[in-house]
LOKELO-880629 format. One record per residue (C-alpha): residue number from 1; x, y, z. Coordinates in steps of 0.02 Angstrom, whole numbers, plus 50000, padded with zeros to 5 digits. Example, Ala and Ser with C-alpha at 12.3 -4.5 7.8 and 13.67 -1.06 7.14 Angstrom:
nr,px,py,pz
1,50615,49775,50390
2,50684,49947,50357
REM end
This chain:
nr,px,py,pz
1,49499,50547,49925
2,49502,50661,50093
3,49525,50805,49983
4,49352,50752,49919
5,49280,50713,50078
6,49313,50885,50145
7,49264,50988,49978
8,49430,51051,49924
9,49437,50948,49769
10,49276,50914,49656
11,49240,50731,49659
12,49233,50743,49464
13,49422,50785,49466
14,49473,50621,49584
15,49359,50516,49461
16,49435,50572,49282
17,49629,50537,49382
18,49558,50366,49418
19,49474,50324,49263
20,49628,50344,49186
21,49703,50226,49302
22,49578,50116,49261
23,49594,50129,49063
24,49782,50088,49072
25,49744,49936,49195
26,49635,49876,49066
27,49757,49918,48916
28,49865,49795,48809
29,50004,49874,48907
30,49921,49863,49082
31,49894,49674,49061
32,50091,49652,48992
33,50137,49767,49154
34,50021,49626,49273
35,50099,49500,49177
36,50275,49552,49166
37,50306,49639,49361
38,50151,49535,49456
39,50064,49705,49454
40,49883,49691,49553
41,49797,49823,49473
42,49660,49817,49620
43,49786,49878,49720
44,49815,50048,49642
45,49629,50126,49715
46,49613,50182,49912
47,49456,50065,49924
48,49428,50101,50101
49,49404,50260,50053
50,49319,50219,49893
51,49200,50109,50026
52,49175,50230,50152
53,49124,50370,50050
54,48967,50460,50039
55,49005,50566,49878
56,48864,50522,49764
57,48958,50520,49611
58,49090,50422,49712
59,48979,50302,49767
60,48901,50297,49596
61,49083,50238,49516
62,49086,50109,49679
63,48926,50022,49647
64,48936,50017,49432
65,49104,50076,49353
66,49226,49960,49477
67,49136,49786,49471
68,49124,49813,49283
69,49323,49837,49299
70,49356,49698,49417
71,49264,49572,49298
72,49407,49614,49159
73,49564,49628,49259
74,49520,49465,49344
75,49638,49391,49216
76,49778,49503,49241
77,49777,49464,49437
78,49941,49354,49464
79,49907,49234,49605
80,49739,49333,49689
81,49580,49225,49706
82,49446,49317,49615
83,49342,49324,49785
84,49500,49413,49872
85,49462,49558,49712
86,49284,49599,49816
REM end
């Protein structure tokens, strides 16, 4: 994310790394991973960063693509209070 911030990597390259972060969270083998190992797949994103970010298209994936994810790995979540997910 500060490579972002300071224009040395193209936000569309940090989003397509963490989509496919997201996609395996939300995979038959991401949910056997939470499962299995306690994995907390809202973990794995720097959120501060995610938060204090100005990027449009980063704050575009904040504000639609990550609720939309938290709603399905909810499940997955081994001993996390949905409300502790943000």
């Amino acid at each position: 994310m500060s490579k972002v911030g300071d224009g040395s990597l193209p936000a569309q390259n940090w989003l397509a790394a963490a989509e496919r972060v997201l996609t395996l969270s939300d995979s038959v083998a991401g949910a056997k991973t939470a499962r299995r190992f306690g994995t907390d797949w809202t973990e794995v994103l720097p959120m501060k960063e995610i938060v204090g970010s100005s990027t449009s298209k980063i704050v575009s994936f904040r504000d639609r693509r990550l609720p939309r994810w938290r709603s399905k790995i909810v499940s997955y979540v081994r001993g996390v209070a949905p409300s502790a997910i943000g």
